[in-house]
C-alpha atoms as one frame of an Amber mdcrd trajectory, in Angstrom:
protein
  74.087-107.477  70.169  71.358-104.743  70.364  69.083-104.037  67.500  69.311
-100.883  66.148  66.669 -97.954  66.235  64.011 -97.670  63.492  62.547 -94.500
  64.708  64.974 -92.145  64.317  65.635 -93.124  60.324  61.841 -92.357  59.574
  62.014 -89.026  61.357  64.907 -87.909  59.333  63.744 -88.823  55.995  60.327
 -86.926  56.750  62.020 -83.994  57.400  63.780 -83.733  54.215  61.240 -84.109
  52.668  59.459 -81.599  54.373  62.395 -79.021  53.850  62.490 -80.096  50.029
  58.423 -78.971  49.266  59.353 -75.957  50.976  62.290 -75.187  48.862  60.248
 -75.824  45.886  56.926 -74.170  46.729  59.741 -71.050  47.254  60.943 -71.765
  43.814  57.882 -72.035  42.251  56.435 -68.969  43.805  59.604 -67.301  42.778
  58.522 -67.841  39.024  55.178 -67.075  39.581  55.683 -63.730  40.457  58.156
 -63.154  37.918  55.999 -64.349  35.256  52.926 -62.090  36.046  55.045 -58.935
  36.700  56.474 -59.358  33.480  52.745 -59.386  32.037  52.093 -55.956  33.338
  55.275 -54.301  32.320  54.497 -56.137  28.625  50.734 -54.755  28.553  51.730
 -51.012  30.109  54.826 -50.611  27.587  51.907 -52.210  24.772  49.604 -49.196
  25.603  52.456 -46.667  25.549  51.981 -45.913  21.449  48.111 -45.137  22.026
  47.996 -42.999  24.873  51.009 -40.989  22.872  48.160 -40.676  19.776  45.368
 -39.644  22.157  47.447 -36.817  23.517  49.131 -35.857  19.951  44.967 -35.610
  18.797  44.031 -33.799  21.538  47.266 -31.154  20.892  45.819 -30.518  17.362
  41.968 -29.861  18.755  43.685 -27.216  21.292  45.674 -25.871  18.204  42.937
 -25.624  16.661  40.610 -23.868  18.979  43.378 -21.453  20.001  43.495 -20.597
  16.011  39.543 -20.225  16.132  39.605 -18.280  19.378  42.633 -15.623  18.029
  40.208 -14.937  14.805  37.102 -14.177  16.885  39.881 -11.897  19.057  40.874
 -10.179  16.173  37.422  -9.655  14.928  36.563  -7.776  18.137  39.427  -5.894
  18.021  38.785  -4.781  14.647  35.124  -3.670  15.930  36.130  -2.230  18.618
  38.496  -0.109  16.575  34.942   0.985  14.361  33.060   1.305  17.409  35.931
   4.238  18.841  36.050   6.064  15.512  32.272   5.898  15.630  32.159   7.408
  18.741  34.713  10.058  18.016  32.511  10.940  14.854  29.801  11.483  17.060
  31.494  13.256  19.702  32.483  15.744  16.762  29.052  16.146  15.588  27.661
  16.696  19.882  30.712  19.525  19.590  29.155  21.151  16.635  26.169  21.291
  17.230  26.654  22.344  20.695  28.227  25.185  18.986  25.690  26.031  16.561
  23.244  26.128  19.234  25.089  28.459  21.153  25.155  30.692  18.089  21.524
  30.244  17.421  21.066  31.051  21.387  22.783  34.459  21.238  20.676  35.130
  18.182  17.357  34.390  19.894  16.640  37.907  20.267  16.495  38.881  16.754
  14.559  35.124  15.946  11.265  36.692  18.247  11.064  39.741  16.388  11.452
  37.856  12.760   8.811  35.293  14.142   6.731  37.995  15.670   6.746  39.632
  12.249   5.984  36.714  10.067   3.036  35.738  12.310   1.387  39.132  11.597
   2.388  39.069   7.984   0.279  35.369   7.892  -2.992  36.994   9.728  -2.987
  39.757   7.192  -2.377  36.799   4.535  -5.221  34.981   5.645  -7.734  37.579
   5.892  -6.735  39.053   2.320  -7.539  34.915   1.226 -10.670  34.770   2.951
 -11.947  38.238   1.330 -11.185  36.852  -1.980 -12.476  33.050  -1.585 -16.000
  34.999  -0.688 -15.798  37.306  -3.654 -15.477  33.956  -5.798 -17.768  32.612
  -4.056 -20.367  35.169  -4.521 -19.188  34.732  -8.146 -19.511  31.497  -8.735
 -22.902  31.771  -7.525 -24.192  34.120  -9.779 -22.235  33.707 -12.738 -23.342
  31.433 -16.076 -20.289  29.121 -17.124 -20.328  28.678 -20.444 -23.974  29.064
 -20.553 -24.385  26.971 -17.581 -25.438  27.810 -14.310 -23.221  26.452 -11.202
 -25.279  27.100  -8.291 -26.514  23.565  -7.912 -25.535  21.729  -4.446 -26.282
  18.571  -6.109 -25.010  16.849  -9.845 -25.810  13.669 -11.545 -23.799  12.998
 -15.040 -25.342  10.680 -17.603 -22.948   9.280 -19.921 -23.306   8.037 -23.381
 -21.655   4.927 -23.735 -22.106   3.793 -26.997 -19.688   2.597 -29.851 -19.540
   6.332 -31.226 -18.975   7.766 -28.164 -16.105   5.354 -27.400 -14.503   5.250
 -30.475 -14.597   9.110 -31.762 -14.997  10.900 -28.015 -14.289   9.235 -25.407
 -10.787  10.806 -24.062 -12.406  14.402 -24.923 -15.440  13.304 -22.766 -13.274
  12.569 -19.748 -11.328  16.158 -20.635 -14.839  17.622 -20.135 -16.382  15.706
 -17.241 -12.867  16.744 -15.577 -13.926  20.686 -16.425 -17.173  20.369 -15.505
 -16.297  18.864 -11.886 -13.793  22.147 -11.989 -16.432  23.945 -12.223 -18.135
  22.863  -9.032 -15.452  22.870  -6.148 -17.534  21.400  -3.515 -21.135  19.989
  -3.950 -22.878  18.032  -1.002 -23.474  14.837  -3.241 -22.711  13.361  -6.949
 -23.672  10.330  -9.371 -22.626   8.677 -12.336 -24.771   6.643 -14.369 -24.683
   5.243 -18.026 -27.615   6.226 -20.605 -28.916   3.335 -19.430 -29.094   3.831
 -15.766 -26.220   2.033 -15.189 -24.338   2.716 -11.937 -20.369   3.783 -11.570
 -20.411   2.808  -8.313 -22.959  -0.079  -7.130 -22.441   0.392  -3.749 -23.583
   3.985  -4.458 -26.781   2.881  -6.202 -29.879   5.318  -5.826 -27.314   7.359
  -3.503 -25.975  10.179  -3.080 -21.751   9.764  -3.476 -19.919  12.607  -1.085
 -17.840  14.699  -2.378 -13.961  14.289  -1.930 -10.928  14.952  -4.096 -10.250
  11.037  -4.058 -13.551  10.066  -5.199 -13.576  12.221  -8.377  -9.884  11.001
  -8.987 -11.437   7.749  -8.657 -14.357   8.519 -10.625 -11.883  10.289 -13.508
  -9.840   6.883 -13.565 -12.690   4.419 -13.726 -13.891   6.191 -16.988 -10.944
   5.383 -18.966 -12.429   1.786 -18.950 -15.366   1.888 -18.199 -17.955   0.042
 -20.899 -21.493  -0.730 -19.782 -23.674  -1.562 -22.320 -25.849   1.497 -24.495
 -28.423   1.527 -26.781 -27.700   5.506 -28.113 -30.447   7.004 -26.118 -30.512
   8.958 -22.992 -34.014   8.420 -21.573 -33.121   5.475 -19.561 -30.635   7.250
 -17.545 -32.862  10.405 -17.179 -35.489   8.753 -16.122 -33.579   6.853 -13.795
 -31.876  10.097 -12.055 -35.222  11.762 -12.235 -37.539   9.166 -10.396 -35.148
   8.767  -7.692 -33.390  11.566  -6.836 -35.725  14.490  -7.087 -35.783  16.348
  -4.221 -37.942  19.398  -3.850 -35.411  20.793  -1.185 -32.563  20.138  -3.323
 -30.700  21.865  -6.486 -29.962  19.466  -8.649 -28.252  19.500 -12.335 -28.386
  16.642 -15.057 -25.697  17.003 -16.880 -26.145  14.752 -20.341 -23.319  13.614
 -22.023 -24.029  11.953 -25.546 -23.304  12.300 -29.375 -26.030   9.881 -30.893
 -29.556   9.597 -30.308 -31.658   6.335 -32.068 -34.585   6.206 -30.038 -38.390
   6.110 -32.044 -39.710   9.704 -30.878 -38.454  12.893 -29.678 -41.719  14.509
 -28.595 -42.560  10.927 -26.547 -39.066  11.486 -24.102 -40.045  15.048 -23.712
 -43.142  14.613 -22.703 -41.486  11.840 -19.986 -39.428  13.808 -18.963 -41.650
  16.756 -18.295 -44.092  14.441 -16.314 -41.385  13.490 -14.233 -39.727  16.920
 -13.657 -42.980  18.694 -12.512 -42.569  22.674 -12.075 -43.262  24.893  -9.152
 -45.550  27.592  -8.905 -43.439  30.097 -11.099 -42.843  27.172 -14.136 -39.417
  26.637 -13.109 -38.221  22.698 -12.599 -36.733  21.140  -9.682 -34.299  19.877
 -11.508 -31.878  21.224 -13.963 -30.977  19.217 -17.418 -28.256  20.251 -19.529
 -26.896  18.559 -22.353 -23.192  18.209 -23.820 -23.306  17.645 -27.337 -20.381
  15.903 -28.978 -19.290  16.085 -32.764 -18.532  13.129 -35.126 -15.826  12.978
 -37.827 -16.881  13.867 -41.593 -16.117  10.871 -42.863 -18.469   8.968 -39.933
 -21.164   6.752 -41.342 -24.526   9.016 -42.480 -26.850   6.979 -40.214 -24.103
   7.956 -37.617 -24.226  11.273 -38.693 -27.837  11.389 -38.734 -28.212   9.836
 -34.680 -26.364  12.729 -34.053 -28.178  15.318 -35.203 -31.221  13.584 -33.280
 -29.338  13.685 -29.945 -29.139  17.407 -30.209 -32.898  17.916 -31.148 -33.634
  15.931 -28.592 -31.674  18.023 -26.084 -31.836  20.797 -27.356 -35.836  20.253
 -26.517 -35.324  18.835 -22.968 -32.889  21.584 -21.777 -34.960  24.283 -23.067
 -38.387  22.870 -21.252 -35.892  21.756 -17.914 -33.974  25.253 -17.131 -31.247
  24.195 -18.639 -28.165  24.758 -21.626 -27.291  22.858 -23.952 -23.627  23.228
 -25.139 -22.212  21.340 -28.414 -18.971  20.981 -29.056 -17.065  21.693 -32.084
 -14.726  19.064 -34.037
């Protein structure tokens, strides 16, 4: 009896076993890749909800902007609508005028001869102004203004600016300052000074100020406040304008304006004055003086009443030995 064969038996079992793993490792690869496909479709239908918000948010912006974007489209339509009537306004205006000028063209003709006309109607004009601004000239020159004479080239105004003067004259003071610069239309130089030799204008000081329109408007406004201290006499200020101003190749007028006078001596300033204002060969002055005497109230104080009596003694005195007038006012 023969033994039977081993070999064969081990073969066969190896091979089922072989076959088995492989059936398995199919399985099991089987769920593997059913498990992670079902991952993916899980997380893509997760992320659905989102991506539907991010589009819904980005709907509104466009909404939005197209809203923003049809208002600014309006807006220019509405200008542009401004912008053709504007036009058509001005392409009515080009048409008129256009037409005027044609009108005015066909009268050009008729505009020489008016022009022609007027231009020898403004010669003759002229030279009938020119004959008369000599003859004023001329009588300016040679003509006394109330008492005065006005041919100076030069004019200094002392001003009394005391307590009297401010409280009882002042405004009437300006009102004849103003008349008196009237009187001269053009001079080559002015000052202003106080009785005491106070200077208007510092910058001005011991020179002459040129004559403009503005600088007497100027000078005009500046009196309304204007305050320096006085002591009620002129002689400061005279002496002042005398010692450095006289000229002997200029005319030159003092004009004095004052209502009180409470210096010691009349005869001492007078004889000051006439030191100072030498005269030439034929005993007249250099220099002109002339006084404007103001008036106090009744009812002013008598020692008030008194320093004003002085102050026209006084220039009544200096005028008379100084070529010049002295003028009082009334009340």
């Amino acid at each position: 009896m023969k033994k039977p064969r081993d070999e064969p038996e081990a073969f066969s079992i190896s091979f089922l076993d072989v076959i088995t793993c492989g059936f398995g490792a199919i399985i099991l690869l089987l769920m593997i890749a059913r498990t992670g496909t079902t991952e993916v479709i899980e997380a893509v239908d997760t992320s659905l909800p989102g991506l539907v918000r991010d589009l819904q948010m980005q709907l509104f912006e466009i909404r939005g902007e197209s809203r923003v974007l049809n208002r600014e489209l309006n807006a220019k339509h509405e200008q542009l609508s401004e912008w053709k009537e504007k036009v058509a306004r001005l392409q009515a205006q080009r048409a008129s005028t256009e037409d005027r000028y044609d009108g005015l063209s066909q009268d050009s003709s008729v505009n020489t001869i008016i022009e022609g006309e007027l231009d020898l109607a403004l010669q003759e004009l002229t030279e009938e102004m020119r004959r008369l601004a000599a003859r004023q000239q001329a009588r300016v020159d040679t003509t006394l203004v109330g008492g005065i004479p006005v041919d100076s080239e030069y004019v200094i105004f002392i001003i009394d600016t005391s307590g009297s003067m401010q409280q009882f004259n002042w405004n009437r003071m300006i009102e004849t300052l103003t008349t008196t610069l009237d009187i001269y239309p053009e001079v080559k130089g002015m000052q202003i000074m106080s009785d005491m030799g106070d200077y208007m204008f510092s910058q001005y000081r011991r020179k002459w100020i040129p004559d403009t329109k503005g600088r007497r408007r100027v000078m005009v406004n500046l009196l309304r406040s204007w305050t320096p201290f006085s002591n009620s006499s002129p002689v400061e200020g005279i002496t002042e304008a005398i010692r450095h101003f006289y000229d002997p190749n200029k005319k030159i007028s003092i004009y004095v304006f004052g209502d009180d006078f409470t210096g010691r001596s009349i005869s001492d300033v007078v004889d000051v004055v006439d030191r100072l204002n030498p005269k030439d060969e034929h005993g007249k002055p250099k220099i002109r003086i002339h006084g404007i005497g103001f008036p106090l109230p009744r009812n002013a104080p008598m020692s008030a009443r008194n320093a004003n009596r002085r102050f026209a003694a006084l220039m009544r005195e200096v005028t008379r030995q100084n070529g010049g007038t002295l003028v009082g006012l009334n009340e």
